[in-house]
Each structure stands twice: as C-alpha cells, then as structure tokens.
C-alpha positions as MATLAB code, in Angstrom:
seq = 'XXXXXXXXXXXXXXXXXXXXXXXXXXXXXXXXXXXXXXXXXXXXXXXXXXXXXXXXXXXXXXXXXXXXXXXXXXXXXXXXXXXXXXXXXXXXXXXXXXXXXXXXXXXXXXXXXXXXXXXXXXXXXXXXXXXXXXXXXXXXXXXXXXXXXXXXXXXXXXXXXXXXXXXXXXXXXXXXXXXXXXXXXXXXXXXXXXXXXXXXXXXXXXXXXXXXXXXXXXXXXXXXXXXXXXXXXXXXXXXXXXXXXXXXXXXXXXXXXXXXXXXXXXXXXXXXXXXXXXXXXXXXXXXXXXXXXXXXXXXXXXXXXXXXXXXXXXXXXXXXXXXXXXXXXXXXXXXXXXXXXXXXXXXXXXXXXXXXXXXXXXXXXXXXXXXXXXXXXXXXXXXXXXXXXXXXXXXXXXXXXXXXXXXXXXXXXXXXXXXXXXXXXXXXXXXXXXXXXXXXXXXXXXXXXXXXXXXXXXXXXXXXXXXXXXXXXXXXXXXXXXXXXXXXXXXXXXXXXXXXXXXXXXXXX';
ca = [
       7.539  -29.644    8.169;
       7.105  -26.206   10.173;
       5.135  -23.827    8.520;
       4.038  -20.054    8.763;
       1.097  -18.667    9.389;
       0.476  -14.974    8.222;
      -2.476  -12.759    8.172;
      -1.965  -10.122    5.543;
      -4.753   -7.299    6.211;
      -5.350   -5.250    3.091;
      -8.013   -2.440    1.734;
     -10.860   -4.750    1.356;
     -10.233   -8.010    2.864;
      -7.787   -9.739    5.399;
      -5.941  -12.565    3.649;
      -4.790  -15.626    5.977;
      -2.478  -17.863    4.542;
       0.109  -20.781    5.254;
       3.789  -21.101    4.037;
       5.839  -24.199    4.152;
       9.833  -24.305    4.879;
      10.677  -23.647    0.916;
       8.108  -20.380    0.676;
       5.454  -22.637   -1.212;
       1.788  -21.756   -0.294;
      -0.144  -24.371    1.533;
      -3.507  -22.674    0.913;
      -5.251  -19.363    1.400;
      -8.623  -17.655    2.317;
      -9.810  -13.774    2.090;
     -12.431  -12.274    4.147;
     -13.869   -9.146    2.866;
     -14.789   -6.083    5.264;
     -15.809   -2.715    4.484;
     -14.185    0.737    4.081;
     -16.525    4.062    5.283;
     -16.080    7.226    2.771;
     -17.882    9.409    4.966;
     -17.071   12.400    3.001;
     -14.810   13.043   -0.146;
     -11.803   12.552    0.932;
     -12.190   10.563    4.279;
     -11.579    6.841    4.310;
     -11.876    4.784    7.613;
     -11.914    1.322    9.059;
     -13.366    0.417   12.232;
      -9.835   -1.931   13.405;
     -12.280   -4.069   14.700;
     -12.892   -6.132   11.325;
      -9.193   -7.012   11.166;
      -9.172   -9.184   13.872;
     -12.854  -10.697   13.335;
     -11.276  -11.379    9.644;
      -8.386  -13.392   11.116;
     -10.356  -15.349   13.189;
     -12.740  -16.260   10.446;
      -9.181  -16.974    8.028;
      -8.231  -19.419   10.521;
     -11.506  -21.220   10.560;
     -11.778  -21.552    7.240;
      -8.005  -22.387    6.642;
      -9.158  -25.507    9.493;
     -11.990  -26.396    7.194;
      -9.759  -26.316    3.887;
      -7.187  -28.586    5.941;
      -4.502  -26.607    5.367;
      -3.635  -26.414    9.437;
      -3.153  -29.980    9.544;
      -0.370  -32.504    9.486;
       2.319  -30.063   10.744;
       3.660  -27.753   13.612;
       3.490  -23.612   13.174;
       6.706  -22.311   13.671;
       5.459  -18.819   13.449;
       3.078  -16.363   12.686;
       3.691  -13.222   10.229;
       2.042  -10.118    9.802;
       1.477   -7.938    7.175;
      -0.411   -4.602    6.777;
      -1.616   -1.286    4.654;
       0.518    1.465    5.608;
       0.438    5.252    6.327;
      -2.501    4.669    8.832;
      -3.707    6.560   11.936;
      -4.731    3.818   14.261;
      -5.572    5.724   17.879;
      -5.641    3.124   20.827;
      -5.758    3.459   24.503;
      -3.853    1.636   27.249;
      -5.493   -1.435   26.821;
      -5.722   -1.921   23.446;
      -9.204   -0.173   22.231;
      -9.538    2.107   19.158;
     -10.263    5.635   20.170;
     -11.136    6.395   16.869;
     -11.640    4.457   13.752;
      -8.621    3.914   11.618;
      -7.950    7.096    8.946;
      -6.020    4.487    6.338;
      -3.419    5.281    3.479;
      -6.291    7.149    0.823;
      -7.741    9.433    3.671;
      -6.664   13.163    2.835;
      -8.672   15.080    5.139;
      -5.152   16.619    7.101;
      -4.520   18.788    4.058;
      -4.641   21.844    6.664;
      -2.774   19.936    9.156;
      -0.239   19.960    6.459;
      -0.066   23.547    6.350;
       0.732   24.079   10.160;
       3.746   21.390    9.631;
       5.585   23.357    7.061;
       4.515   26.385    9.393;
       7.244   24.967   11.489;
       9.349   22.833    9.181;
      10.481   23.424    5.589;
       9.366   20.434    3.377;
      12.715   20.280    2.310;
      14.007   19.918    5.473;
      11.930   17.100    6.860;
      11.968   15.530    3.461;
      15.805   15.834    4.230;
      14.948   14.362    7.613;
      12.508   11.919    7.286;
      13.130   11.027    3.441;
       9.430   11.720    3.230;
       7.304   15.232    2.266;
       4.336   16.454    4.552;
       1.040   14.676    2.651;
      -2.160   14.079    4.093;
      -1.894   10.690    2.941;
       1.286   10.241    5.726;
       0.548    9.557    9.035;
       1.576   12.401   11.011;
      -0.973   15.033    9.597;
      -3.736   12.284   10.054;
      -2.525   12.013   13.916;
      -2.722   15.859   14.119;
      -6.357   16.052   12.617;
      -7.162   13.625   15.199;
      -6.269   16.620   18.150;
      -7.523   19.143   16.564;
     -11.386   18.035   15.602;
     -11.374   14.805   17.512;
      -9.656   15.937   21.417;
     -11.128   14.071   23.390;
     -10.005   11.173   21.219;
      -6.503   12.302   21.483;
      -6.625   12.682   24.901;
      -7.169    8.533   25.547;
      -4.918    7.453   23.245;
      -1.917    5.813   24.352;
      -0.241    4.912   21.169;
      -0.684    5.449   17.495;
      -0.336    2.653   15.554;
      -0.607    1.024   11.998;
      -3.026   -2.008   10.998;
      -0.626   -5.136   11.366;
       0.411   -3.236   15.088;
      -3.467   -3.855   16.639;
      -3.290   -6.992   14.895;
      -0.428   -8.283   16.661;
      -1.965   -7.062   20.180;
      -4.512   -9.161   19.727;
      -2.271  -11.647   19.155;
       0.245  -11.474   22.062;
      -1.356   -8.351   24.504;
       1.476   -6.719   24.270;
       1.250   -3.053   23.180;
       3.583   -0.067   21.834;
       5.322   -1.472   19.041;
       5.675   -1.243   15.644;
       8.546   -1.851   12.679;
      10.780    0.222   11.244;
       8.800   -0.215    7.645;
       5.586    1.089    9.028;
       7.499    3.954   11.432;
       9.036    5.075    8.616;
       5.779    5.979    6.290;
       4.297    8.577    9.033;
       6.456   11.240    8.237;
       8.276   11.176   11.836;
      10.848    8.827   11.829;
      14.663   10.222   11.926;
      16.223    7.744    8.518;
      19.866    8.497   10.188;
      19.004    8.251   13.363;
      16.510    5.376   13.058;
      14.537    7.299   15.458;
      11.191    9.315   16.174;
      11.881   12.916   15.025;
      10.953   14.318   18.823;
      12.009   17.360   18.276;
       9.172   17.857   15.795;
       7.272   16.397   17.189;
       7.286   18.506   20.226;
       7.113   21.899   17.639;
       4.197   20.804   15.818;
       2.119   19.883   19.786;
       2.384   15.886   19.227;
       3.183   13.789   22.555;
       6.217   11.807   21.624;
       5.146    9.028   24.535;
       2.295    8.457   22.123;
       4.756    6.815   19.207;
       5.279    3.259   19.521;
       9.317    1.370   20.234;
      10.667    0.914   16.617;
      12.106   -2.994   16.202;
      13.307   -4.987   13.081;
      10.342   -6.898   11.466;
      12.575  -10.091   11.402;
      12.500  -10.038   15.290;
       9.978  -11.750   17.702;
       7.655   -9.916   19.173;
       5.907  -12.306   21.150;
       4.226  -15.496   21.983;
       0.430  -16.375   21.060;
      -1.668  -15.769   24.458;
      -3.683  -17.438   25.933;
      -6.862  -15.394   25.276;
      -6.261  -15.187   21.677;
      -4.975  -19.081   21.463;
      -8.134  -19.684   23.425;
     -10.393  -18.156   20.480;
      -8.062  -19.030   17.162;
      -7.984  -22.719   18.610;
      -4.289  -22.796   17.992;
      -1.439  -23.784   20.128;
      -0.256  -21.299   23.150;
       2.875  -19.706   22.768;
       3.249  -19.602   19.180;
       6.454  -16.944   18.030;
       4.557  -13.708   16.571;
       7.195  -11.695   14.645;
       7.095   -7.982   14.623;
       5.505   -7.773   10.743;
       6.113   -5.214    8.456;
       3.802   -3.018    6.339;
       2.202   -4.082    3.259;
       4.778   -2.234    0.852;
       7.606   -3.468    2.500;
       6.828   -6.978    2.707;
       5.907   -7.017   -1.056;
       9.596   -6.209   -1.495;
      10.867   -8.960   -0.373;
       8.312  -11.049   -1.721;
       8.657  -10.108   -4.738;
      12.407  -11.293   -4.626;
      14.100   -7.507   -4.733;
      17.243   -7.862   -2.596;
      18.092   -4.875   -4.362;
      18.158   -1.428   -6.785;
      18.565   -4.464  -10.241;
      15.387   -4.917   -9.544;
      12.002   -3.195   -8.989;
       8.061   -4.795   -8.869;
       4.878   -2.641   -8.860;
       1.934   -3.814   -7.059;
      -1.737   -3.105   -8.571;
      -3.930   -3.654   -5.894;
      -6.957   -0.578   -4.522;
      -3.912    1.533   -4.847;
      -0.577    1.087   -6.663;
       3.346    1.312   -6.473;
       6.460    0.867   -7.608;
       9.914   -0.345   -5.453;
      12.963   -0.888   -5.057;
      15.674   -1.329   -2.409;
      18.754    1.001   -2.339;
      21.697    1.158    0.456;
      21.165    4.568    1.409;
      18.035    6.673    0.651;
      18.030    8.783   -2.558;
      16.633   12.029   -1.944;
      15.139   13.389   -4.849;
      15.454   17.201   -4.818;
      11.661   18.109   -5.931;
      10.630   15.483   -3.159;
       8.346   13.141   -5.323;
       9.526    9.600   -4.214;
       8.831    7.978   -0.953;
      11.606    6.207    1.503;
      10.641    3.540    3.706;
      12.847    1.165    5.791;
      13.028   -2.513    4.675;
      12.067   -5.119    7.172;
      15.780   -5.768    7.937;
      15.555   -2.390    8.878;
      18.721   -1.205    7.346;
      18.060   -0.822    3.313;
      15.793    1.564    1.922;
      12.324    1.056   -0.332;
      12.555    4.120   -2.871;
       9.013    3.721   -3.908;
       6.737    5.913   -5.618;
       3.296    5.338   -5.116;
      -0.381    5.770   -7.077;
      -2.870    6.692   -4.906;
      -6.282    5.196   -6.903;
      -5.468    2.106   -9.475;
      -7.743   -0.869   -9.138;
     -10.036    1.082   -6.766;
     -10.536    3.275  -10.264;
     -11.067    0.520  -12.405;
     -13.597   -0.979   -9.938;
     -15.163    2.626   -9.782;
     -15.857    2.984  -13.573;
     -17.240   -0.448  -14.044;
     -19.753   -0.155  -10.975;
     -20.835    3.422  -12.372;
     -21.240    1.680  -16.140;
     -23.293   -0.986  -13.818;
     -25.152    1.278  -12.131;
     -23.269    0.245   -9.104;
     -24.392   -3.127   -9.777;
     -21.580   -6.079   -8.858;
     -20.576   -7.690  -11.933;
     -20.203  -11.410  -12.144;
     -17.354  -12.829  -13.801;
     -19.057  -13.734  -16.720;
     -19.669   -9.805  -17.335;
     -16.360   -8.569  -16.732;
     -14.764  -11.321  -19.126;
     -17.260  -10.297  -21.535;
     -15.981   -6.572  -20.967;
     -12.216   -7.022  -21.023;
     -12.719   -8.903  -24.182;
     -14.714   -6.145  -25.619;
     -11.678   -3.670  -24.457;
      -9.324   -5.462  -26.110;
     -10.490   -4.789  -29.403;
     -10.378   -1.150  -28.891;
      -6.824    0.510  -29.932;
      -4.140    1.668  -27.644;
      -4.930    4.879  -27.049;
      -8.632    4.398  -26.044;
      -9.270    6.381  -29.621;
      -8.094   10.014  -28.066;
      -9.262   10.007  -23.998;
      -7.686   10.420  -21.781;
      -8.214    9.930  -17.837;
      -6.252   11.435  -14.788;
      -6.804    8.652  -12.213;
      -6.516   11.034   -8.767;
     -10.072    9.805   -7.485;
      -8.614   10.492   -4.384;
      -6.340   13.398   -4.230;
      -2.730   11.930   -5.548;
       0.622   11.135   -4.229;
       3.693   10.538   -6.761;
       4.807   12.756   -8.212;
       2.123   15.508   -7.681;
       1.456   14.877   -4.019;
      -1.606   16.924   -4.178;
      -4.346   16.001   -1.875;
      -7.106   18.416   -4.028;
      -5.955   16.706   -7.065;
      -9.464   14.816   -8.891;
     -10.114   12.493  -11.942;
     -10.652   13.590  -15.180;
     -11.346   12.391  -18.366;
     -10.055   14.128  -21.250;
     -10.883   14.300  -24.705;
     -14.421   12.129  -25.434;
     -16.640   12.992  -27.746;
     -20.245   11.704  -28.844;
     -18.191    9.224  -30.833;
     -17.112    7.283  -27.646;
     -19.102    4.992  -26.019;
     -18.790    2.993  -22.252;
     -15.303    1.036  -23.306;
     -13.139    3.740  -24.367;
     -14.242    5.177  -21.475;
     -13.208    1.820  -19.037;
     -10.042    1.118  -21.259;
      -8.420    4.759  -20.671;
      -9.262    4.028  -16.781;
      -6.782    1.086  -17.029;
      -4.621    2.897  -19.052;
      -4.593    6.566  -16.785;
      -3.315    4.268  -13.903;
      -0.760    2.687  -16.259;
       0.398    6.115  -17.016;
       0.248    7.207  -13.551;
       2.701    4.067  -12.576;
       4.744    5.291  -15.709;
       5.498    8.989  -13.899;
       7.184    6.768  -11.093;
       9.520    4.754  -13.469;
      10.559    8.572  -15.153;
      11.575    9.448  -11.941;
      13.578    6.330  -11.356;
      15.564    7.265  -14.182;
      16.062   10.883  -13.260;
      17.253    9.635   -9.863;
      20.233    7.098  -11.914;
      18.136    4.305  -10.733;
      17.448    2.209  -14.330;
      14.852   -0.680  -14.412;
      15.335   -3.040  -16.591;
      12.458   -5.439  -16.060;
       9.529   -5.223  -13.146;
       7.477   -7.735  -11.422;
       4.244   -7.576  -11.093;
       1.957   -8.056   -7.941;
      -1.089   -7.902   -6.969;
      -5.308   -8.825   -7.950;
      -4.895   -5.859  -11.062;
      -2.796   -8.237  -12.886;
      -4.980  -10.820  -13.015;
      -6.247   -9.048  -16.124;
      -4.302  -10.260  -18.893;
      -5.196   -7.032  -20.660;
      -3.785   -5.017  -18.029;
      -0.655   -6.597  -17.662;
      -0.271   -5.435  -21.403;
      -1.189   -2.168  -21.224;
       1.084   -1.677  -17.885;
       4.365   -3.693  -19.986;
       3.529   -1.198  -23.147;
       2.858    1.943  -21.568;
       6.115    1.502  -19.243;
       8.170   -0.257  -22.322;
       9.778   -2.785  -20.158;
       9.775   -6.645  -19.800;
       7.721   -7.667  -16.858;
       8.127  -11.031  -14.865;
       4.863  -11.775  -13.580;
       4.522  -13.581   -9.919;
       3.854  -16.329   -9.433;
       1.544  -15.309   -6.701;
       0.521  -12.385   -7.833;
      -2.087  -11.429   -4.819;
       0.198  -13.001   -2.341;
       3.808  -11.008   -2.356;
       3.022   -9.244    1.057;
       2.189  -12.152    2.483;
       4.713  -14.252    1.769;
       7.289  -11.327    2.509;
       5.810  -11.286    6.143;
       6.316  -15.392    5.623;
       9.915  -14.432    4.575;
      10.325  -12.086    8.060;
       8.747  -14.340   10.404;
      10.626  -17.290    9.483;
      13.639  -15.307    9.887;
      13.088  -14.518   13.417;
      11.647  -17.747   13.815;
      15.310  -19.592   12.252;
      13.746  -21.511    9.224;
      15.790  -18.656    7.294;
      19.052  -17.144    7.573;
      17.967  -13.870    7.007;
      16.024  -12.025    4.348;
      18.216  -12.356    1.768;
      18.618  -15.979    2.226;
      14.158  -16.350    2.095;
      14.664  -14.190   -0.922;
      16.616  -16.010   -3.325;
      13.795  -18.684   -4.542;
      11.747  -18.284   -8.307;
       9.306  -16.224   -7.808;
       8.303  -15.150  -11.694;
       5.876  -17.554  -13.828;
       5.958  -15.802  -16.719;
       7.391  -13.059  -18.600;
       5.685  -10.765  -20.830;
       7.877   -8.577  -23.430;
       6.640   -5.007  -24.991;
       4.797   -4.618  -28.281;
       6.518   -2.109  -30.069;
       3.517   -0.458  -32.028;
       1.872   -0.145  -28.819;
       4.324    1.448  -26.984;
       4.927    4.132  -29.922;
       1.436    4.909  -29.201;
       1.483    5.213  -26.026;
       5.040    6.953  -25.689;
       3.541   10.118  -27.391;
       0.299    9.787  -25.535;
       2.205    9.866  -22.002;
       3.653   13.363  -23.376;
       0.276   14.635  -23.422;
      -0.920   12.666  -19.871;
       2.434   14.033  -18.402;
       1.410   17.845  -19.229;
      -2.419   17.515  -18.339;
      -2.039   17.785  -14.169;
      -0.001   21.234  -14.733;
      -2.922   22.606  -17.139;
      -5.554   21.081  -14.318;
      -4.254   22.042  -11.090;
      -6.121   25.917  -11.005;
      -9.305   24.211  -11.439;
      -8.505   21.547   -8.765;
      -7.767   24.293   -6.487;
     -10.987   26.032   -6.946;
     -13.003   23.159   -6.775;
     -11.247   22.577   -3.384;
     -12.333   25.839   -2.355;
     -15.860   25.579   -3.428;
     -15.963   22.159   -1.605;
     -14.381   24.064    2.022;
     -17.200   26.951    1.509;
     -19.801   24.619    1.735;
     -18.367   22.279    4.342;
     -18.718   25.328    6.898;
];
C-alpha cells in the first residue's frame, strides 16, 4: 500500500511520521531541539536542527520498521508559522530563525503604520501589523542585522528550508504560510509589492506562492543519498502548522472549529471569504487548497505557560511523569476557580484579541492562603480563558461553534480538557491523534498532489474524534462569571505593561 511520509517541525521537536492510503498512522518518532530566548522577548532557532531532526526521524522510523513492506508515494511537510527564516542563494541561513513568539519588531511595527493604516492593510492583507507576523521580523532583520539582509536571497518559513533540503530547489513557499507575514494581497493572492516597496523591503526577496496540494519536487540525490530513501520521491509544497491542523482535524468548513494546545494555542475555522473583523482581532490565513480562508484567533503562551509554572515550582527541575500525575491529581481536587486567582497568560507579549507585544503575565488575586496548586491550576485555566476571548469573537463575527476538536500534547491532560470544555461551555470531540493533526493534514496535502486523494475535501471526510466530552454545568457557572472578571483585567493592566516596557527600553540602551 503507498504511504506518506511527513516531517512535521514544531516548537520543540520535529515529528516524522508515516500515513497509509486510509489516513491511519503507521508509526511516529519526535526529536527534540532547542529554542534560544536571548532576551525577553526574542525567540530563535538555528534552521539547522530541523533538518538534523528529520534525518534522525527517519532513522529511527527504519529502526521501529515502520519504512518497511511498502512504497512512499510522497512526502509532506508541515511547519510553525509567522517565521523569519533569512537564506542566501544557496540555501544557508543568514540569520537564525526569529519564530512565531519572537516580538522584538514592536518598533518595526511603528514605521509600518507610519506608512499604512492598520485598517487598511488589515483590509488588505486580512491581517494587523504584530511583531509576532513576519514582515516586522524581516524589517528588524535590515535595520540591526544589514549585513544579514544584504545576503539573503529569500525569506522563508520552517517547512520552506525543510523542503530545500529535500529537493534543492529554492524560492517557494504556500499560500498558508505567505499569508501569516502580513504581505500577502487575500484578493489578489499576491505579495503586497507596493508595500513592500513603501516600507524599504526588496520584493525579489519573497518567495513564488503555490497551492500546498501541488508537487514541488522530487527527493535529490544528495538528500536521498543521506535519508537512505529512494531518489525521486514527490515532495509536495507543505503548508504551515495551523493550516494543516485544519484539515486534519476534519474542518471542511465554518460548522466546525478545533483549537490546538500545543507551546502556543488557537482556535479555527474555514470560511469562503475572509471575515474582517472591524477592531482587527482575528487572524486570516489561506487554506492549503489555497482558496478558503482559516479565521483563527490565536494564544500566544498556553502549554509553554503551563510548562513554565511547573519548572519554576521545580526549581527548573524536569519532572518525571510520576510527579506531574501526582500534581494533576492534586489539582483536581482544588475548585474551579483556583479559590479566587487569577492569571493573565501573555508570558510573551499576546496576540488575540489584544495583539499587544508589551503585554506580560500576571497573577491576580493570591493571598497567604494559597499555596503552589492554585497557583498551577489558574495557569491552565488563564490559557483556557485566553482560548475563550477567541470563541467570543467568533460569535460577534456570526460565526457560532457548536462543538470543537481538540489537538495537540495540552490535551493529553484529562484535567485540561475539562477545564478548556467548561470554561468555553461547549462539547468537545477529542482527536483521535491529538499531537498528530498537522501532520496528518500535510499527509492529507501530499497525497493530494501525489493522487491517493481527490482533493482535500475528499482526505477530509474520515473519523477523526475518539471521544467526546460534554460541559459540567456547575463548573461552567463558575467559570462564566470568572471570565467577566479575566475579560476586564488586560484593560485595567495595560498602563503598567506600558511602563514596564519603557523601563525595560531605558535599560536596553
């Protein structure tokens, strides 16, 4: 039977996994690599790791036997999204990779809408100017790195230098990916030149915008040579992270939405045509067909939160699995609510609906009656409320949700998944491979281009939810009138964020 093979590269670790004809899993394997915070705010990844990581996923997918008895048809690609990923002709980073939770372009910001109303390129682009978008990142990069600038050939996302080293061939990207720098034309379906031009960017230096469902390539020789695979196996074009989630996740379209809770979070859905929210707070991002639209709001720290407040309890020590059991079970028998905190999860600056790069965490409301779990539990349930802002906004927009999937390694806590189903009050199908939606989306694209498919749609319709999980009313009475004090707290905040933000630019010079 043909099968895919797709390497899915995420915040911490590169997944590689296989896909038979029917989207069943024939086995996967993660390979960890690090992420530099050089300074608050700044996140980067040498590019380097991803491909090291795939090579090691396909050795250890050989040793697992889950390459044998059967031809690859394709390979898929998957990747996090809103990167600045500087190359130069041949293929070399010229800088290490600013990723999605790197804010450092606030300024760079500022000189966009020196040129550009937000509402106008939100208008545009479907898409406000945010230092977690691409384009500011790619401006930082001339400004305090020119030399830098000046080699690059293209900028690119993850899953792009992934697929070089695949095939060689350079300059490409996917609509999905294209669409999250805050450049790409929606109408149009093209770069935003124009602005680009204003604002001192070289448009030669954006990649050719393709469907991810299309074929980018062969695998060459060189890389054959060191993968031990087959020449001339189809590469499709990929699609980012998000994007492939979509699909699998099994959304074909706006009856149904899935958040992921992975380092970061999100919530999707597909629409027709993009819905433009007038105070700009949701994202738009092509689907891999490259003709429907993700409306997708997005939560900049989730499990990257949760992991920060239990290594901080720990004393930065890793906890084995016996120990966070132990925890979770000891969270479970606190009461919704946390007994009164509260905590803002914007470790990182946040996006939806605040889109406030200064923006910090902050707990609310303990006492010398709380203790080390009420201050873990109202981690996990900040983020829930943070994901809960995005599914207000759906209903603003006339976009109801009746029931969400869920994705991703934050659900394997079965006391998460609660919290998330009664702070959102809605039924919530959970997937049946919850950590592997993106992949099996890029599965779902490159089988597509590779014919095992129809088309997306087609690679779509299979049962993707184990289980279903329904709201506890009690719970969710709690936590509706809690989320009417969350909802208020970033308003009251925001003064102080901006002062510490100041304080924090007076030392830096």
């Amino acid at each position: 039977m043909d099968r895919i093979l797709v390497f899915d590269i995420g915040t911490t670790s590169l997944k590689s996994a296989v896909f038979d004809a029917s989207a069943q899993e024939a086995g996967s394997v993660s390979v960890s690599y690090e992420t530099s915070y050089p300074a608050p705010g700044r996140a980067e990844q040498d590019p380097g790791m991803f491909w090291s990581a795939a090579v090691q996923g396909v050795r250890l997918l050989k040793e697992k036997g889950c390459l044998e008895g059967g031809e690859l048809a394709a390979i898929g690609l998957a990747g996090h999204m809103n990167g600045c990923l500087p190359v130069d002709a041949e293929g070399q980073p010229t800088h290490p990779e600013l990723i999605h939770s790197d804010s450092r372009s606030d300024a760079q910001c500022g000189e966009i809408l020196s040129r550009i109303s937000a509402e106008e390129l939100y208008r545009r682009t479907g898409n406000r100017p945010a230092a977690h978008l691409s384009l500011p990142k790619m401006l930082w990069i001339k400004h305090h790195e020119p030399e830098a600038y000046k080699r690059t050939a293209w900028f690119l996302n993850s899953k792009d230098y992934l697929r070089c080293c695949l095939t060689g061939v350079l300059g490409e990207t996917d609509f999905s990916d294209g669409s999250l720098t805050g450049a790409l034309l929606l109408e149009q379906k093209d770069w935003d030149r124009e602005l680009l031009k204003e604002i001192g960017l070289d448009p030669g230096k954006f990649p050719s915008l393709q469907r991810s469902t299309e074929t980018a390539g062969t695998l060459c020789r060189r890389a054959a040579g060191v993968l031990e695979l087959p020449q001339g196996i189809p590469v499709s074009y990929g699609g980012g992270d998000a994007a492939c989630a979509t699909r699998g996740a099994g959304v074909c379209d706006s009856s149904k939405a899935y958040a992921s809770i992975g380092s970061s979070a999100w919530v999707s859905t597909l629409t027709k045509d993009p819905v433009l929210d007038e105070h700009m707070r949701m994202q738009h991002f092509f689907d891999l067909d490259g003709r429907r639209f993700n409306v997708c709001g997005t939560v900049q720290s989730a499990g990257i939160a949760v992991d920060w407040v239990l290594g901080v309890c720990a004393d930065g020590r890793r906890l084995s699995g016996r120990e966070y059991r132990e925890i979770e079970a000891s969270l479970a028998e606190i009461p919704p609510g946390s007994e009164g905190i509260v905590f803002l999860p914007y470790l990182m600056g946040e996006r939806t609906p605040h889109w406030d790069a200064q923006a910090r965490g902050a707990f609310v409301g303990f006492s010398l009656f709380h203790g080390r779990n009420e201050l873990i539990r109202s981690v996990y349930e900040g983020v829930a409320f943070a994901l809960r802002d995005c599914i207000e906004i759906y209903a603003q927009l006339d976009i109801p949700i009746s029931e969400i999937t869920l994705l991703g390694g934050g659900i394997r806590s079965r006391l998460w998944q609660e919290i998330i189903c009664n702070v959102m009050n809605i039924p919530m199908g959970l997937h049946r491979m919850p950590t592997h939606a993106a992949s099996l989306g890029a599965a779902m694209a490159a089988g597509t281009a590779a014919g095992i498919w129809k088309d997306l749609d087609a690679a779509s319709a299979v049962s993707l939810a184990d289980e279903h999980i329904e709201p506890n009313s009690e719970a969710s009475r709690v936590y509706r009138n809690l989320y009417r004090t969350y909802s208020g707290m970033y308003e009251r905040l925001q003064p102080v964020y901006s002062e510490l933000a100041a304080l924090r630019a007076k030392e830096e010079r």
